[in-house]
C-alpha positions in Angstrom: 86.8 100.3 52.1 83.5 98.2 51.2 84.1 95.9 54.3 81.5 95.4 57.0 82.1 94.9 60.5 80.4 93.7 63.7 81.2 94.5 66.8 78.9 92.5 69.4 79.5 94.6 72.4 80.4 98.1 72.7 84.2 98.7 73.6 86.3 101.7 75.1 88.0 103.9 72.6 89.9 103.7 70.3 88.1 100.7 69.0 85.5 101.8 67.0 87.3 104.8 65.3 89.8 102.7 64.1 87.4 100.5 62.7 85.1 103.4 60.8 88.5 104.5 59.3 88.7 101.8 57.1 85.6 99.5 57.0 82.3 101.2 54.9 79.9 99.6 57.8 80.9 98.8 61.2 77.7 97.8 63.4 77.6 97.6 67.3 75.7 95.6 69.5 73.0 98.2 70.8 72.3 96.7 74.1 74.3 96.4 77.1 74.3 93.2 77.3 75.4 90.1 75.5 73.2 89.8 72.6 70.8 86.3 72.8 71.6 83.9 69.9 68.7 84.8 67.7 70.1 88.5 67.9 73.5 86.8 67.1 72.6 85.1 64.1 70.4 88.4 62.9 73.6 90.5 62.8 76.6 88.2 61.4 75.2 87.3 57.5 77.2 88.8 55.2 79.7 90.1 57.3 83.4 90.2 56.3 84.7 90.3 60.0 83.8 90.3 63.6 85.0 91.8 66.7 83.5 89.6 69.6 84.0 89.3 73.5 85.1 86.1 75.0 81.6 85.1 75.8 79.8 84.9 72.6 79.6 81.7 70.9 80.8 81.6 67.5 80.4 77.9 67.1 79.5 76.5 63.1 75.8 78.2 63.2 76.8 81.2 63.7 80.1 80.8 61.0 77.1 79.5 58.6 75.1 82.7 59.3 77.9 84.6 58.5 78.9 83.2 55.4 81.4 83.2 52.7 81.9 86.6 53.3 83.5 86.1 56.8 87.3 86.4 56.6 88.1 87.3 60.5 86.9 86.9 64.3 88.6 89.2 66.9 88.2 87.9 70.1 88.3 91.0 72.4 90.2 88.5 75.1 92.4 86.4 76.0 90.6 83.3 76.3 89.5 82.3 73.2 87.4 78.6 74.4 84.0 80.5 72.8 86.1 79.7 69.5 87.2 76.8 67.6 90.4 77.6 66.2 90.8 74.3 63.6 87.2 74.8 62.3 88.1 78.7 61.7 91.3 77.2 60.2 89.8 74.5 58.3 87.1 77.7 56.7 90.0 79.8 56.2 88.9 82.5 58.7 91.1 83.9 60.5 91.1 84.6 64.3 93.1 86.7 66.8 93.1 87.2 70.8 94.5 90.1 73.0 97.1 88.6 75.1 99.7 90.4 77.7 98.3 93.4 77.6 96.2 92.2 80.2 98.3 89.8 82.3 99.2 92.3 85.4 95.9 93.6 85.6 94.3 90.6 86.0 97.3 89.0 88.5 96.4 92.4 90.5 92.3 91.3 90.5 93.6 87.7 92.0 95.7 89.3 94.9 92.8 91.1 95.7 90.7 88.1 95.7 92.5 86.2 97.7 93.7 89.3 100.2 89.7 90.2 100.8 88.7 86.2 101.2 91.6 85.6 103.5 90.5 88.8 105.8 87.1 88.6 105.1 86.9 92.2 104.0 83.7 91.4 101.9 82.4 90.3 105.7 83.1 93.2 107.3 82.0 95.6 104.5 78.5 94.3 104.8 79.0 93.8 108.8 79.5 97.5 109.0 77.0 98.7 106.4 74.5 96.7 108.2 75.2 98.2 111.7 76.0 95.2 113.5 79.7 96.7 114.3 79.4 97.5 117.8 83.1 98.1 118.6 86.9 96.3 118.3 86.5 92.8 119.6 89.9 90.2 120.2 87.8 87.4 118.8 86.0 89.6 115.8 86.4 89.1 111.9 89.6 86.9 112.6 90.8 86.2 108.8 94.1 84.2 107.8 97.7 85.9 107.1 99.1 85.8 103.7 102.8 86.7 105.0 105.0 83.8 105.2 102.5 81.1 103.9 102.1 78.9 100.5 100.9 80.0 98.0 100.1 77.6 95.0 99.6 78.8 91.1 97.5 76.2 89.0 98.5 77.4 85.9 102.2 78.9 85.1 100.8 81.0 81.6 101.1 84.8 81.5 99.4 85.3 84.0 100.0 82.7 86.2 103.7 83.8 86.9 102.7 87.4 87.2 100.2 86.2 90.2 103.6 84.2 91.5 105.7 86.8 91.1 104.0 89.1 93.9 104.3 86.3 96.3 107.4 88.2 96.6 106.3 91.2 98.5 104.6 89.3 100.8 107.4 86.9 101.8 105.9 83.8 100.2 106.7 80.1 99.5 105.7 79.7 95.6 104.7 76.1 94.4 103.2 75.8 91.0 101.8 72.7 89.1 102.2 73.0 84.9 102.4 71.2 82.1 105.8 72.3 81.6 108.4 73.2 84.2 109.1 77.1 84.3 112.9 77.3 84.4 112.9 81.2 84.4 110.4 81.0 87.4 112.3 78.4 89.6 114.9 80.9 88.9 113.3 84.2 89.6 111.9 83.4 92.7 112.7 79.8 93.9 109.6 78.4 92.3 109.2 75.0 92.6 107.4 72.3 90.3 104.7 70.1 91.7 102.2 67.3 91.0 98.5 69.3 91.6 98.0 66.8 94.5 101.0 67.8 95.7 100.3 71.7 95.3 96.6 71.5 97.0 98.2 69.5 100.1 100.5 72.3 100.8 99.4 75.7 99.9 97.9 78.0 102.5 96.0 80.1 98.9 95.5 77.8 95.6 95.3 80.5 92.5 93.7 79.1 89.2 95.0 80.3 86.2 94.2 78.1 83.7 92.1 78.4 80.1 89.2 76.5 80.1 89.4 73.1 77.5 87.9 69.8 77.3 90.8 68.5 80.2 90.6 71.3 82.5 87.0 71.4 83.2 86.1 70.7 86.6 90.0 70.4 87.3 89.3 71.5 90.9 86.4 68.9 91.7 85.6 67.4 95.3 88.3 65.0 94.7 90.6 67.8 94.6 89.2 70.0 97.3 89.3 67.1 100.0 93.2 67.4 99.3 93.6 71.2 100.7 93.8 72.6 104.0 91.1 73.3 106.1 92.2 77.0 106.2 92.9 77.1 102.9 91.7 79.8 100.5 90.6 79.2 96.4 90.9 81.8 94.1 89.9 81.1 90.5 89.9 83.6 88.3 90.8 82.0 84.6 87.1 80.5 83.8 84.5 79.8 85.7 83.9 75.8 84.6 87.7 74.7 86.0 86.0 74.9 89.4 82.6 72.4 89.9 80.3 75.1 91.6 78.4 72.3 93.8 81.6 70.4 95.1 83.4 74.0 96.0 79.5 74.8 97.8 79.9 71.5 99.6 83.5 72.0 100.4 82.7 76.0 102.0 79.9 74.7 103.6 81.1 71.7 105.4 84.5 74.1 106.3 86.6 71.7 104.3 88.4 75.2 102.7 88.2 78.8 104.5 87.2 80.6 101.9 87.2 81.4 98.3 87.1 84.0 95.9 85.8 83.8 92.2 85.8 86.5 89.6 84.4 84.2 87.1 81.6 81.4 87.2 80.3 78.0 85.8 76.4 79.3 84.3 77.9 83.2 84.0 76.2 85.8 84.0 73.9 83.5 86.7 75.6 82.9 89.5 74.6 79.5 91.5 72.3 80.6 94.4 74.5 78.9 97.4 77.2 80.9 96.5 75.1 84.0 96.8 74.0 82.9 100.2 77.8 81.9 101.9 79.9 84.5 103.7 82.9 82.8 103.3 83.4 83.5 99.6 83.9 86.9 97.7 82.0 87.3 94.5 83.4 90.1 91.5 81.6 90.1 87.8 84.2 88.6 85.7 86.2 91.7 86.0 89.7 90.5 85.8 90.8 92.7 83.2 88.9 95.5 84.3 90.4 99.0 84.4 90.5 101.5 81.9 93.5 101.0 81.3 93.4 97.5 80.1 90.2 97.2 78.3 90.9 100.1 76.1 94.2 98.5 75.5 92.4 95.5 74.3 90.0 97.2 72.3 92.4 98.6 70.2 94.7 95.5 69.7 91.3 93.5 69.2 90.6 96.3 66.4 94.0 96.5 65.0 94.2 92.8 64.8 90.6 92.1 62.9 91.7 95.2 60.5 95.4 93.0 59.7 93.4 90.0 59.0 91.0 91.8 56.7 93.9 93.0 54.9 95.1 89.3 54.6 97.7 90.0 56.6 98.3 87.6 60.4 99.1 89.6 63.5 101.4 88.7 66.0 98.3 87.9 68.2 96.7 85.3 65.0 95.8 82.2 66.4 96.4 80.6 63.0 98.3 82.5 60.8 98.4 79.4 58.2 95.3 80.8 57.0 97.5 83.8 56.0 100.6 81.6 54.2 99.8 81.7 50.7 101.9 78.8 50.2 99.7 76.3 52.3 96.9 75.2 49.9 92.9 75.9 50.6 91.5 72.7 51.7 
């Protein structure tokens, strides 16, 4: 035992049990919400590891705060961008993310973006609620079909080529734009390979699927959303600062694009006030990986994996397990 823990939001079972079981101290985040950074840098000094969210900052203040003691982060995700892997390295901490266990969860969350921008069920919900339905009307609420159409994925990752994948059901076109070309997914279901400029000419719904580094920010700028259709739906739901907020405002506005849907946001948890105000875009808290189901599933790899690295030992989820090869000398 003797190892102390924090864990800076509270998480579904079986996180925290697993955590008591071996570490003497295991603190949680009291609030529900994201601690501020004073709070932060209060709770982390002489902690041996931490199990964080994707949204707190562990950049070298908080690292300092920490200590010598610090030997592990957990990132309760599976973007990791809050984290810099090579200074974690370079300290010989090590760090660890929750990857596939939410991939077809958060595929299912863009469908459903895109399916309730495309028909405007967002619309209607608040049309009805209101009382301004007044009966069935041929020219009332008219959306855009998904069947047959284009759809584009920004992004072939994990999770990218689950989103393609159930373009199938709906008698899609798949185009994708990657880094790398993804053989098994030209195979699978007749994927094809594209330039980006390329992609956003053609596709009838653009998904973004990207993690968020210093060359994908602002990816999808007003440069790029001149290039799509005029009836063309955005759904972005890797990180919120691939997308510039103003130009995609500009681009709704003006009816350069249909519509859009966004799960995750540039200033988050603030959401830019002109997005509040348009009906043409559909608006969900950052909830991409959010059943029951998923999250407790990464809770407990999130737990398991910080308890490994305390133990000196790298998960199959370690973002660098050379800090774990005894053979590679401390710098």
């Amino acid at each position: 035992m003797g190892r102390s823990v924090y864990v800076t939001r509270d998480l579904p079972e079986p996180a925290l049990p697993l955590l008591r079981a071996e570490c003497e101290t295991v603190d949680v985040n009291p609030h529900d919400r994201a601690l501020t950074r004073d709070e932060l840098l209060a709770a982390v000094p002489g902690r041996d590891g931490i199990l964080c969210t994707g949204m707190d900052p562990m950049d070298a203040e908080v690292l300092d705060a920490a200590g010598q003691s610090l030997r592990a982060i957990a990132v309760c995700a599976v973007g990791y961008d809050n984290v810099s892997v090579p200074e974690l390295t370079r300290r010989r901490i090590g760090a660890s993310n929750t990857p596939d266990v939410l991939t077809e969860t958060t595929a299912d969350l863009a469908w459903a973006l895109m399916m309730a921008a495309a028909r405007r069920v967002a619309e209607g919900d608040r049309f009805v609620r209101a009382g301004c339905w007044k009966g069935w009307g041929p020219r009332q609420m008219l959306g855009f079909d998904l069947y047959g159409k284009t759809l584009g994925v920004v992004g072939a990752g994990r999770i990218g080529c689950a989103v393609a994948r159930r373009a199938r059901g709906f008698d899609m076109r798949v185009i994708y734009h990657n880094r790398s070309a993804r053989k098994e997914l030209e195979r699978d279901i007749g994927a094809v390979h594209v330039s980006l400029g390329e992609l956003l000419r053609r596709s009838d719904f653009v998904s973004i699927n990207l993690p968020l580094t210093a060359e994908t920010v602002h990816i999808i700028g007003a440069r790029e959303l001149a290039l799509m259709k005029p009836t063309a739906v955005l759904v972005n739901t890797g990180r919120g600062p691939l997308v510039d907020e103003e130009a995609l405002v500009d681009a709704l506005r003006a009816g350069r694009i249909a519509a859009a849907g966004l799960d995750v946001f540039e200033g988050e948890p603030n959401v830019r006030p002109e997005l509040l105000g348009l009906e043409n875009v559909v608006l969900t808290p950052h909830v991409g990986s959010g059943t029951l189901q998923t999250r407790s599933k990464m809770a407990g790899m999130a737990a398991r994996c910080l308890l490994s690295m305390l133990r000196g030992e790298a998960p199959a989820q370690c973002l660098n397990p050379e800090v774990f090869d005894k053979s590679v000398p401390a710098p």
